[in-house]
N, C-alpha and C positions, 0 to 999 in steps of 0.2 A: 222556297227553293233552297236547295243546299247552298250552301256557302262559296264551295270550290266552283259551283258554274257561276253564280253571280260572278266570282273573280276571273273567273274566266270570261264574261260577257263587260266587264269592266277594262280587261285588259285588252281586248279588240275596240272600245269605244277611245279608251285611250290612246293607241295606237293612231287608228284614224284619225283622228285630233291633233296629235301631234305630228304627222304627215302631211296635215293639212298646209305647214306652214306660217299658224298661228306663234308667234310668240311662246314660248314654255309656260311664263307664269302663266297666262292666261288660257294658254289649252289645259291646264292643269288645274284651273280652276273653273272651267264651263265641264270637262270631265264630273269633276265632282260635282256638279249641280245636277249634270244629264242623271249620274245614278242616285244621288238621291231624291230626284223626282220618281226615277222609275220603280227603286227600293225600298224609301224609307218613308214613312209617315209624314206628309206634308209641316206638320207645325215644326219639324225639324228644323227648315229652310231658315226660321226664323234664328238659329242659333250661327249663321254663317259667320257674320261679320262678329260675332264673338270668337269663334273658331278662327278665324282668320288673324284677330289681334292675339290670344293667345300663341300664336305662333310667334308673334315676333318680341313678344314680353318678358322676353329674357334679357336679365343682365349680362348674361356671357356674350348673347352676339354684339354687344357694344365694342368687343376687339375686332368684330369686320371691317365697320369704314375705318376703324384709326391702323389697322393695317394696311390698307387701301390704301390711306393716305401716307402712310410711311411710303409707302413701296412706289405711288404716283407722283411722291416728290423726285425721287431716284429716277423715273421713268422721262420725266421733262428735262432733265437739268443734263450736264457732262458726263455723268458720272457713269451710264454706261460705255460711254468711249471710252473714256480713261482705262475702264477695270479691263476694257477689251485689248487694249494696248497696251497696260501692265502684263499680262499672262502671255502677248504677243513676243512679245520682246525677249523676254524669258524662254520661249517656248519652240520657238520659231523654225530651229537649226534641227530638231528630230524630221525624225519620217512622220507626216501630218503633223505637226506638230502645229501648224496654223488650225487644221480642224480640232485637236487635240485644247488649243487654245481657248475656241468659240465654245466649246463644252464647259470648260473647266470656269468663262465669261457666262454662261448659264448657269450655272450652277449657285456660282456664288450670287449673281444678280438674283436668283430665285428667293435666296436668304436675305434678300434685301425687300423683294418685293411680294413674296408669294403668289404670284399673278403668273400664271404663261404665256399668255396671249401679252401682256406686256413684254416676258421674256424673248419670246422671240421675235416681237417686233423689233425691240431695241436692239439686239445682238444682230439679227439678221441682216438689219439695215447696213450694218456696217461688216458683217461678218459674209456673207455669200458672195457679194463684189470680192471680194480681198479672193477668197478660195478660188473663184472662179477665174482671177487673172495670174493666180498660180496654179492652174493645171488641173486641180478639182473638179469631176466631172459632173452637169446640174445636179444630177439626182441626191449623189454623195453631200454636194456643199447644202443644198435644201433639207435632207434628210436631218441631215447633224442641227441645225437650227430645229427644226418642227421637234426632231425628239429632246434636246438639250431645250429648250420651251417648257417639257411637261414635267421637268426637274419643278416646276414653281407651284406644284400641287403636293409634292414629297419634300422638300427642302425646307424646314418652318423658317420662319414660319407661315402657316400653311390655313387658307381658306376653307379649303376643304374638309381638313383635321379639325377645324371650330366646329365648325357646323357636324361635323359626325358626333365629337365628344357630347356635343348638346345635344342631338337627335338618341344617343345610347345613355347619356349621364355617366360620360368617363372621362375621366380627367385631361381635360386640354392640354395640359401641361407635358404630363408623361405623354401623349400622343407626338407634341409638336420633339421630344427629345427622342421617341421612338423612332422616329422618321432622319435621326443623323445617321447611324449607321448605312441603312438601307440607302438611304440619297448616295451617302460617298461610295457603297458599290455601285449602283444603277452608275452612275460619275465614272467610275474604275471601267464598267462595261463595255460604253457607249468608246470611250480614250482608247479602249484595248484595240475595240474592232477599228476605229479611223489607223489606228497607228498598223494594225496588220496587213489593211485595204493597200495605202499610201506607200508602206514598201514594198509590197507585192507588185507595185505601179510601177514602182520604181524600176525592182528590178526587171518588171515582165518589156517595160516599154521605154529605159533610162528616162524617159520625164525631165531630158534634158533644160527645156526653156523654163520648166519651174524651179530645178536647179539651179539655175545659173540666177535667177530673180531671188531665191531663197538666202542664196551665197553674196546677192550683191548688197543682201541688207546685213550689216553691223552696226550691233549697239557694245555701248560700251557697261563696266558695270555701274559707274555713275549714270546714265540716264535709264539703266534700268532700275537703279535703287529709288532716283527721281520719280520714277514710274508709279512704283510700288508706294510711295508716302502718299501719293495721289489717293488712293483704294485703302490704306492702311484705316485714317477713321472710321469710312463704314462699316470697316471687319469690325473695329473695336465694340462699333455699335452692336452687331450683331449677337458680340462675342456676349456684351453686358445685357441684352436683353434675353438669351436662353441662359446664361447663369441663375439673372434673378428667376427664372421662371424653373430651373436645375435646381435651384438650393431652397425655392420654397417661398422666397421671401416678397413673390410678387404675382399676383392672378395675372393669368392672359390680358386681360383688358389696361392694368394699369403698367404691363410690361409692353404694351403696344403705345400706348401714350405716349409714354418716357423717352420708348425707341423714335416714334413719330417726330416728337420736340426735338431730340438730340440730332435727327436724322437734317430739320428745318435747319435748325442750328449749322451744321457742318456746312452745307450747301448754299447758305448764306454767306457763309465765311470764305469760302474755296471757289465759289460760283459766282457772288453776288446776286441769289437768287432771293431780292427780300423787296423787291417792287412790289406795288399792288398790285397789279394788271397781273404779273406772275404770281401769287399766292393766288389771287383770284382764280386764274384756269387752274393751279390745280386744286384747289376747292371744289369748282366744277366739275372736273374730270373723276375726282373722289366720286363725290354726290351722284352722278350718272350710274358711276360703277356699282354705289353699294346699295342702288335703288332698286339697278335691275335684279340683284342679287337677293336683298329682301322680300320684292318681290314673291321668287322664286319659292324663298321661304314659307311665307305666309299662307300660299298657297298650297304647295305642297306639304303643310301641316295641316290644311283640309283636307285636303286628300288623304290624309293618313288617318285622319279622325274616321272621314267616310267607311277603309279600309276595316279599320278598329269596329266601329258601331256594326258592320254588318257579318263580323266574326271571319273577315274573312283571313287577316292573318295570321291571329293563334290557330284558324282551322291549317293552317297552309303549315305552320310552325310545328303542331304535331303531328299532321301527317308526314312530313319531313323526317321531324325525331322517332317516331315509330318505325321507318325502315329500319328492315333489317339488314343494312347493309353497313359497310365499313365505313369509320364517319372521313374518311379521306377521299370518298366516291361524293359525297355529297357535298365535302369545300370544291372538288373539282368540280361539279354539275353547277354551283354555286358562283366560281370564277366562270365556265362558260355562257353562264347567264348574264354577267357582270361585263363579261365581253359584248356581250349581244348589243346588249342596253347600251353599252359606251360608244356605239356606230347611231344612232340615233338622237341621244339625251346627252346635255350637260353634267361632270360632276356632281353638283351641289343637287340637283334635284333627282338623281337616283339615288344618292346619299341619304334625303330627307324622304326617299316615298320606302326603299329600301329596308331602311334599317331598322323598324317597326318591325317587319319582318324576319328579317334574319340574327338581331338581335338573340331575339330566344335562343333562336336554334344553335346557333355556335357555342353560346354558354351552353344548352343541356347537353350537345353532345361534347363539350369538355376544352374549346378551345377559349384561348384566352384575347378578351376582345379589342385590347390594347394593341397585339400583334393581327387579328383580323382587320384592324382598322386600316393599317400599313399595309396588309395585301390587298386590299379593296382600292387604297390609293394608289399602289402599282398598277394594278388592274385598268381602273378611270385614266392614266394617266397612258395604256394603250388606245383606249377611245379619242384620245385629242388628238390621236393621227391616226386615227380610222375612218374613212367614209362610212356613209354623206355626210354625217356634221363635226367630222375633224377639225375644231377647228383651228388650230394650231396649221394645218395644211395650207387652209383659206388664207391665213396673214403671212404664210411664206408664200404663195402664191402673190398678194399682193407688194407684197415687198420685192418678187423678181417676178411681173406680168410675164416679161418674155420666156417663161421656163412653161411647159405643158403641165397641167395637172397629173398624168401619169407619169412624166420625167420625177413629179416630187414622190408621187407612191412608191414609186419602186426604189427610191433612196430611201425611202422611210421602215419600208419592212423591215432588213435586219433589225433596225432599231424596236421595232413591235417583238419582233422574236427573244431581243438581250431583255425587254420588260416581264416578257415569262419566263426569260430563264430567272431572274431575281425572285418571281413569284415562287419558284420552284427552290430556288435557294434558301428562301425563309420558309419554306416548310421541312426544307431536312434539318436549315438550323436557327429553327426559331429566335433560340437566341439572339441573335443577331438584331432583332427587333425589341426585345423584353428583358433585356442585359442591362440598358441606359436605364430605363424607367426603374427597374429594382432598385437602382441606386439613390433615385431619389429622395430628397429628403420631405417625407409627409406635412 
C-alpha cells in the first residue's frame, strides 16, 4: 500500500484514540501497536520496548526533571506572590496596569519555571481576584492569565525547546536564547493590548469605583524597592543560568542543576523552605510531572519509529518539498496544521511525533530550524488556549469556578490573535529569533 494512505489510515486511527480519552502516552502508544500489527511484520513487535527505551536514552533530557524541579520549587513556596506584588506595586497607577502587572508576573515566573499550567496557576490564584475587584471584566482578567500562562512554553527556559532540540538535534542552548527576544515581544503584545482595552474603559465608562480603589492604594519608593530585593535573587538566578548556557560554558542539563540548587538555596534562605516534609512534596510534585512527561516521550518516539519504518514521513517530506509552490505557502499550511493539532494534543507530543516530519522539509526548502523552532512554540503556545484541550483554559477555569467557560474564550481570543500576529512577525523579521543565537559562543 502506498505510504501516504497508510498515513493517512494512521492518522484517523490516531485521531480516534486520542478522542477517546485515553491518556496521550498511552493512546500514542496502543496507536503504534494498532498499525504495526496491521503494517508491519509481526517479529517487529518484538523490537518495542527497545524502541521505547531508546526514546528516553538521552542525556540531554536529563535537564527535564531538574528544570521541573527548579521551576516546582518556585511554584510551592512565596515567591510567586512576592514577584506578583513587586510588579504590582510598580505598575499599578497606568491604565491596566494591574493586568499589565500579572503579564509581566507571567512572564518572568515562566523564566523561573518553564511550566504554564504552573504559571497560570500561580499568578492566577492571586492575580484574577485582584483584577476582578478592580473593575476587570471575567473574560479580560481570565484571558490575561491563560495567555500570560503560555509565556512558560516560549520563555527559557523552556520544556518544550528541550524536547524539540532533541527530537531535530539542535542546539538547546541557542533555542532556549532564541526564544528571549520573541517572549519579550509576545510580553510587549499581550501589555499593549490590556493597556489599550483598560483606557478605552476608562474613558468609554469613567471606571470610577476602580479609580478610586486604584488611587487609594500608595506605595511608597521604599516598600517598593523592599519589594523588588524580594524577586531580585531569582532574576539573578535566571540571569546566571542563560549566561552560562549564552557564553558556552555550561550544557542545558548542568545549567539546569546549578539553577535548581541555587534556586533551593535562595528559597531556603528567604522562605525557610528546607523541612523534609516540604523538600519531600516537591520531589514528588517533580517526579509526577516529569513521569507524565517522559512518558509522553517514550512513546511518541515509537510512534515516530512506526512513522519512520513505514516510509511514511520522508514520503510526506518529499512530496511537500516537490510542490511547486512558494515555500511560504507551505510554512503557512504547516502553522495551520500546527494550529489544528494544538486544539486537541499537548505540546511535547506534537513536537516529538512532528518533527520527524517536518524537520526535512524546512531545512530543504531553506529555512533555518533554530527560528522554525520558536514559531512552532508560538504556534503550541495558541493550543494551550484553544479548545477542547486548552489547557491553560481548564486551570483558569478552576482557579475562578464561578466564571463560565465561554466568559474565559472570549477574553482569550485577542490573546490567540496577538500569538499570530508574533508568528507573523518573525517571519518578515526573522531576525528577531536568529540575532541571539548568532551570537553565541560555539
Amino acid at each position: 500500500m502506498d505510504p501516504l494512505w497508510i498515513g493517512l489510515i494512521t492518522a484517523g486511527i490516531a485521531l480516534v484514540i486520542l478522542l477517546s480519552g485515553m491518556p496521550i502516552a498511552f493512546a500514542l502508544g496502543v496507536t503504534s501497536l494498532v498499525i504495526m500489527v496491521m503494517f508491519m511484520d509481526p517479529f517487529q513487535l518484538a523490537m518495542v520496548g527497545e524502541n521505547i527505551f531508546e526514546g528516553v536514552n538521552d542525556f540531554g533530557l536529563l535537564s527535564i526533571p531538574l528544570f521541573i524541579f527548579m521551576g516546582m520549587i518556585v511554584a510551592v513556596t512565596r515567591a510567586g506572590s512576592d514577584l506578583y506584588e513587586c510588579f504590582h506595586k510598580w505598575l499599578h497607577r497606568i491604565p491596566g496596569g494591574l493586568g499589565v502587572s500579572n503579564i509581566a508576573s507571567c512572564a518572568v515566573f515562566a523564566a523561573l519555571t518553564g511550566s504554564s499550567p504552573a504559571c497560570a496557576a500561580a499568578i492566577g490564584t492571586m492575580g484574577i481576584p485582584e483584577m476582578r475587584k478592580r473593575g476587570y471584566n471575567d473574560g479580560l482578567a481570565t484571558g490575561i492569565i491563560a495567555a500570560g500562562g503560555t509565556l512558560g512554553i516560549l520563555i527559557p527556559p523552556s520544556v518544550t525547546m528541550i524536547v524539540y532540540g532533541i527530537a531535530t538535534e539542535t542546539s538547546i542552548g541557542k533555542l532556549f536564547i532564541a526564544g528571549i527576544i520573541p517572549g519579550l515581544l509576545v510580553t510587549f503584545l499581550f501589555s499593549a493590548w490590556v493597556f489599550f482595552v483598560q483606557r478605552r474603559e476608562r474613558r468609554r465608562k469613567g471606571s470610577l469605583a476602580a479609580a478610586a480603589v486604584a488611587a487609594a492604594e500608595s506605595y511608597t519608593l521604599g516598600e517598593k524597592l523592599r519589594s523588588s530585593l524580594k524577586t531580585l535573587p531569582f532574576l539573578v538566578v535566571v540571569v546566571l543560568v542563560l549566561s552560562s548556557l549564552y557564553s558556552g560554558w555550561a550544557t542545558p542539563s548542568e545549567a539546569a542543576a546549578v539553577g535548581a540548587f541555587l534556586i533551593l538555596v535562595t528559597v531556603a534562605a528567604i522562605y525557610q523552605t528546607y523541612r523534609p516534609r516540604q523538600i519531600l512534596d516537591i520531589l514528588l510534585r517533580t517526579t509526577k510531572e516529569s513521569t507524565m512527561i517522559m512518558m509522553i516521550i517514550a512513546t511518541s518516539f515509537l510512534f515516530g519509529a512506526v512513522l519512520t519504518n513505514l516510509y511514511i514521513a520522508q514520503s510526506l517530506a518529499h512530496g511537500i518539498v516537490a510542490l511547486e509552490v512558494n515555500r511560504w505557502v507551505v510554512m503557512g499550511l504547516i502553522n495551520v496544521m500546527l494550529l489544528v493539532l494544538g486544539c486537541f494534543l499537548p505540546p511535547v507530543a506534537i513536537i516529538l511525533i512532528l518533527s520527524p516530519i517536518l524537520h526535512p522539509i524546512i531545512t530543504g526548502l531553506g529555512f533555518d530550524p533554530i527560528w522554525f523552532g520558536v514559531v512552532m512554540t508560538l504556534n503550541l503556545e495558541a493550543g494551550l488556549v484553544t479548545p477542547p484541550v486548552g489547557l491553560n483554559l481548564y486551570i483558569v477555569q478552576g482557579v475562578a469556578p464561578d466564571i463560565p467557560i465561554a466568559a474565559v474564550l472570549k477574553g482569550v481570543v485577542p490573546f490567540i490573535l496577538l500569538l499570530l500576529l508574533g508568528i507573523v512577525i518573525l517571519c518578515v523579521v526573522p531576525g528577531l529569533a536568529t540575532w541571539l543565537p548568532a551570537q553565541m559562543i560555539n
